[in-house]
C-alpha positions as CSV (number, residue, x, y, z in Angstrom):
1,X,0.0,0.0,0.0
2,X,1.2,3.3,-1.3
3,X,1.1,6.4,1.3
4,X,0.4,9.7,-0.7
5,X,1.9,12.6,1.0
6,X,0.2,16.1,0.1
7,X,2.4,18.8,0.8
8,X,0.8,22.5,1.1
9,X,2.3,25.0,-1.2
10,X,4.4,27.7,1.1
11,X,1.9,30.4,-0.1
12,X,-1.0,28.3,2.3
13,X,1.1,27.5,4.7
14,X,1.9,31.0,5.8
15,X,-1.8,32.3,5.3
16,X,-2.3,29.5,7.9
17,X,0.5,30.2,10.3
18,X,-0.7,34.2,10.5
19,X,-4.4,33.0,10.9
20,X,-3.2,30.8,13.8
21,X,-1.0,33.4,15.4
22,X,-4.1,36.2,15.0
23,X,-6.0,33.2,17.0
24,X,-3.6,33.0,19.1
25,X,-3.0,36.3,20.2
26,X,-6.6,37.3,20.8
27,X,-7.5,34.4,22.8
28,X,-4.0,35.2,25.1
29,X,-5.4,39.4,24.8
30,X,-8.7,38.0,26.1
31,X,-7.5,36.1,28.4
32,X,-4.9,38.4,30.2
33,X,-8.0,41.5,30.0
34,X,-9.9,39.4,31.7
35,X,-7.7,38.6,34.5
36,X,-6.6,42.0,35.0
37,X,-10.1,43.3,35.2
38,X,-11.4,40.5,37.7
39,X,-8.2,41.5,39.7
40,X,-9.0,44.7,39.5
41,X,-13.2,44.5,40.3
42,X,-11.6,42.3,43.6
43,X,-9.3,44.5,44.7
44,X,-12.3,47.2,44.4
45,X,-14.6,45.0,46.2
46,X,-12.3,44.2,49.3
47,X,-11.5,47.9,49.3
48,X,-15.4,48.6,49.5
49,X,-16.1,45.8,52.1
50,X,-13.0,46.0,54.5
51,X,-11.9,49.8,54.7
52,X,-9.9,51.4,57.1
53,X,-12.9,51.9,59.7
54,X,-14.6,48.8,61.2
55,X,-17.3,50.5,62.5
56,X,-18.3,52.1,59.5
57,X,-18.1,49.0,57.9
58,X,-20.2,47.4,60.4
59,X,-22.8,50.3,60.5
60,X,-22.8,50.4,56.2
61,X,-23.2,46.3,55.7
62,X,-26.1,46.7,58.6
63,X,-27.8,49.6,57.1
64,X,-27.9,47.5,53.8
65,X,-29.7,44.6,55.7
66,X,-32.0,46.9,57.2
67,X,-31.3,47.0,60.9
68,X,-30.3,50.7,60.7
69,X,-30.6,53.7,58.9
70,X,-27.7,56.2,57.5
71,X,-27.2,57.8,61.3
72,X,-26.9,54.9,62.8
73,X,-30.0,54.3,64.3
74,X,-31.6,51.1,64.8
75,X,-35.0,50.8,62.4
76,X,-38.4,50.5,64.4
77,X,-39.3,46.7,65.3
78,X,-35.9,45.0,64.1
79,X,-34.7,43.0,66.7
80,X,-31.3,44.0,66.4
81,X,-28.6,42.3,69.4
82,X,-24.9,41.3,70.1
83,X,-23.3,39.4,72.9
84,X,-21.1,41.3,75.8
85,X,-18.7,39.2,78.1
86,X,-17.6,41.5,80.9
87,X,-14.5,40.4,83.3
88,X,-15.3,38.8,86.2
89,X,-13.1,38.8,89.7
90,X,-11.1,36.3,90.8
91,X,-12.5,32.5,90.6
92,X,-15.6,34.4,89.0
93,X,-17.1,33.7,86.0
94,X,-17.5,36.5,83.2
95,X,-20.8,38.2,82.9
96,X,-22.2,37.0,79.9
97,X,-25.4,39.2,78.4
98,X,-27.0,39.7,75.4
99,X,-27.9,43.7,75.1
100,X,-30.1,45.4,72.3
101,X,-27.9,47.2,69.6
102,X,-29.5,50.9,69.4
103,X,-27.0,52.6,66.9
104,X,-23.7,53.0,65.5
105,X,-21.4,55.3,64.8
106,X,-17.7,56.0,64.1
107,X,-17.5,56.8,68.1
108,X,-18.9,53.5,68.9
109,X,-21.6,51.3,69.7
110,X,-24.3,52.3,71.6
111,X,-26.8,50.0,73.9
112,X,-28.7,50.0,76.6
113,X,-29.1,47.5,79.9
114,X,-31.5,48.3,83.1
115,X,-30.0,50.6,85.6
116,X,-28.0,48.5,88.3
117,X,-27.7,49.7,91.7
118,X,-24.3,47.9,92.7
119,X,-21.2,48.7,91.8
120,X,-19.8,45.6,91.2
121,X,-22.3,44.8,88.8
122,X,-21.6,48.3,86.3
123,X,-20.2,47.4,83.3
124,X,-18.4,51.0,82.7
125,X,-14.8,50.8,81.9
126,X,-14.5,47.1,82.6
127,X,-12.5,45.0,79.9
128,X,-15.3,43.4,77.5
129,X,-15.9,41.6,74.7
130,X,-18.1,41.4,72.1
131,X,-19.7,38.8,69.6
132,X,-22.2,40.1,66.6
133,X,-23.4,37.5,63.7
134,X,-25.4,38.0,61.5
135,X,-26.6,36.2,58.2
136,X,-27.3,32.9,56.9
137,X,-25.1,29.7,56.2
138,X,-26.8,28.7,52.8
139,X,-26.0,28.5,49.3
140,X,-26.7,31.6,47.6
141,X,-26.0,33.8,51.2
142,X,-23.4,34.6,53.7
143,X,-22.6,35.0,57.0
144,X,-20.4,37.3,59.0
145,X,-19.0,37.0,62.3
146,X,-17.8,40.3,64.5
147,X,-15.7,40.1,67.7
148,X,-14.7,43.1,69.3
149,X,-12.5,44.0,72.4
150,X,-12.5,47.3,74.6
151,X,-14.6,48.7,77.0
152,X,-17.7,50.7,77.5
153,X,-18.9,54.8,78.8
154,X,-21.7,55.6,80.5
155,X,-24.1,57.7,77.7
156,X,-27.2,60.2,78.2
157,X,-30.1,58.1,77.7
158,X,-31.3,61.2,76.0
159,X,-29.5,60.2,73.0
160,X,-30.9,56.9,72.4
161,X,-34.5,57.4,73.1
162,X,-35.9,57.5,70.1
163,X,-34.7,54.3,68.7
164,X,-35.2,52.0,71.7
165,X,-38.4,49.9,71.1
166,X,-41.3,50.7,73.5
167,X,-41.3,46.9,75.0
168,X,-37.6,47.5,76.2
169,X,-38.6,50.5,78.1
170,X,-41.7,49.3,79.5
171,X,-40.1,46.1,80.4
172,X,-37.2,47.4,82.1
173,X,-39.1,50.4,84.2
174,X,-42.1,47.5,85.2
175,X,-38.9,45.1,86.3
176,X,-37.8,48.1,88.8
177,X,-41.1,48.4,90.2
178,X,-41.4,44.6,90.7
179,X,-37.9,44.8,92.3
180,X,-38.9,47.7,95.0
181,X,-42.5,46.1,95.5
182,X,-40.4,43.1,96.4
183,X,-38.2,45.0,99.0
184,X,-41.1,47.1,100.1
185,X,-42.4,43.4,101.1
186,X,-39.7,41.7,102.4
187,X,-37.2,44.6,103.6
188,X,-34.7,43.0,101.7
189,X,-32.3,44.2,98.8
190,X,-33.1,42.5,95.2
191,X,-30.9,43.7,92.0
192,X,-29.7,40.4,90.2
193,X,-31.9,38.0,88.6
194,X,-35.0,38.8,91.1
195,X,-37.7,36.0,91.1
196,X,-41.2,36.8,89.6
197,X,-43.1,36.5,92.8
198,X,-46.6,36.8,90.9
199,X,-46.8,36.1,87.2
200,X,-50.1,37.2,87.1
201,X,-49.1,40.2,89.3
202,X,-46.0,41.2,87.4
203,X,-47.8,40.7,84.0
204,X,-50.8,43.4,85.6
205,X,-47.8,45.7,86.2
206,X,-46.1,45.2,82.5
207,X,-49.7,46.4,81.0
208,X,-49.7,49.5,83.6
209,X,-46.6,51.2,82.9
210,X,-47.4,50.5,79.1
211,X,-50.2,52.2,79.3
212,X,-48.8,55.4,81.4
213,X,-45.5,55.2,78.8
214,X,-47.9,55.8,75.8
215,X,-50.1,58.5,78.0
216,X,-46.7,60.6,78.8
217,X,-47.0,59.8,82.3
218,X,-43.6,58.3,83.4
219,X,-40.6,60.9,84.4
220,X,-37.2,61.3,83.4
221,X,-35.9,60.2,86.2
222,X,-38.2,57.1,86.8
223,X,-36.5,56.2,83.1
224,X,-32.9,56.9,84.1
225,X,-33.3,54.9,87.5
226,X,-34.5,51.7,85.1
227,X,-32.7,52.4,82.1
228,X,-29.1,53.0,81.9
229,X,-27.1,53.8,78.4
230,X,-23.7,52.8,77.8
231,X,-21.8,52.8,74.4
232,X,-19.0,50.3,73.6
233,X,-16.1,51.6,72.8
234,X,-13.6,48.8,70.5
235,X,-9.8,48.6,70.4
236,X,-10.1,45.4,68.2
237,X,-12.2,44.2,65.9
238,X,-12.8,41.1,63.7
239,X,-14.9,40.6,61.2
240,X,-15.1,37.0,59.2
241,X,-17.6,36.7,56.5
242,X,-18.3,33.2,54.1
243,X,-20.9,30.7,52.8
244,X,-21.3,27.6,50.7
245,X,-20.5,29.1,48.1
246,X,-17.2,30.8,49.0
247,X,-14.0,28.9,48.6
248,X,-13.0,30.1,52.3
249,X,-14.0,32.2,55.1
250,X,-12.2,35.7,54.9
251,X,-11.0,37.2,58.0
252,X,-10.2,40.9,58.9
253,X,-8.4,42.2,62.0
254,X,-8.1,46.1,62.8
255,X,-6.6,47.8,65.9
256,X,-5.9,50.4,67.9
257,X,-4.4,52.5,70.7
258,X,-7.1,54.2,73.8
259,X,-9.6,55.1,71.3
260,X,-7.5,56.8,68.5
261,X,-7.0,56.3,64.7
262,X,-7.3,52.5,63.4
263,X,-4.5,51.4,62.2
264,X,-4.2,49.0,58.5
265,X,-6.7,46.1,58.7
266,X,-4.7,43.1,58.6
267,X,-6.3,39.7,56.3
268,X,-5.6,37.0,58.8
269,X,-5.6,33.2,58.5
270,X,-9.4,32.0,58.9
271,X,-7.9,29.7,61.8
């Protein structure tokens, strides 16, 4: 059997060569556009999401999900909370609490607790920490993780009024009255975790100072002596955000000295 071998003339040849090369180089143009621009569109996005201030950062991404507004401000009837461990003493355990989130700004995060009438229990100026999450593990969504570390100042309850849901205040105020009702009774002293004597009782008492809340009728200073503000000051904050659909959680870290400028976030290991 005979092999015929067909050999192009040099004119085809190099028509075929250049069309390769054109081929060639636009696929390689393409491709190295392409790259450059997805670099580029990252680098943009982890500019936008991490930023040099964590707070704003944290009040922006919650604005977008609707817990606050552009000031800060937690939105009517969003149940909007993080976590607070405050040092204990010696052979005491920390005081784990979770407080309503009220509003954010680049001074801080501001909440609110009921009025305490020891010292020992204040959390002003202790060491703290912090825990926020918020989000969903599930394909298609994400979920971010914030820690902090610092310590808190006492605020004006003035300030925070107007964005702290009605069934805080009425709760709070109601539980003081149950708490003096109770000494009143007994001639003792009751500040943590007091005992409902009366559910019934207690619940009567809930719908009263609701009622005189909405009429005006309760004073500044009955709301000052239930109600105490405090915002949370951070010297460290992490944020770590992912899903099922990412390829790994990403974790930010930015600090600080006493309250002052924040320094360059740092993209830590995710463990």
């Amino acid at each position: 059997m005979m092999m015929m071998i067909v050999r192009a003339s040099p004119t085809k040849a190099k028509i075929a060569l250049n069309q390769t090369q054109k081929i060639l180089c636009a696929y390689y143009s393409s491709s190295s556009s392409s790259t450059s621009s997805i670099t580029i569109s990252r680098n943009a996005h982890t500019m936008i999401k991490v930023g040099s201030d964590p707070l704003e950062l944290l009040r922006s991404t919650s604005e977008k999900r609707d817990f606050c507004g552009a000031d800060g401000k937690r939105r009517p009837g969003v149940h909007w909370i993080f976590g607070m461990s405050t040092t204990g003493g010696d052979d005491v355990a920390p005081n784990l609490r979770t407080v309503g989130l009220q509003r954010i700004t680049e001074h801080g995060i501001d909440y609110v607790t009921r009025t305490h009438s020891s010292s020992t229990s204040s959390i002003s100026e202790l060491p703290s920490s912090i825990l926020y999450t918020v989000g969903k593990y599930s394909p298609g969504e994400s979920i971010e993780q914030w820690r902090g570390e610092g310590y808190s100042e006492p605020l004006d309850l003035g300030e925070l009024l107007d964005c702290i849901p009605h069934y805080t205040i009425v709760e709070m105020i109601a539980s003081r009255r149950g708490r003096l009702e109770l000494k009143e009774k007994d001639q003792e002293e009751h500040d943590e975790r007091t005992i409902i004597d009366r559910r019934t009782h207690f619940m009567e008492l809930v719908q009263k100072t609701r009622i005189e809340l909405e009429n005006g009728d309760i004073t500044h200073d009955e709301m000052s002596q239930s109600i105490a503000a405090y915002r949370y000051i951070p010297n460290r904050m992490e944020r770590m955000i992912g899903g099922p659909d990412h390829i790994m959680w990403d974790r930010w870290e930015w600090n600080r000295e006493n309250g002052g400028e924040w320094l360059e976030p740092r993209h830590l290991l995710p463990y």
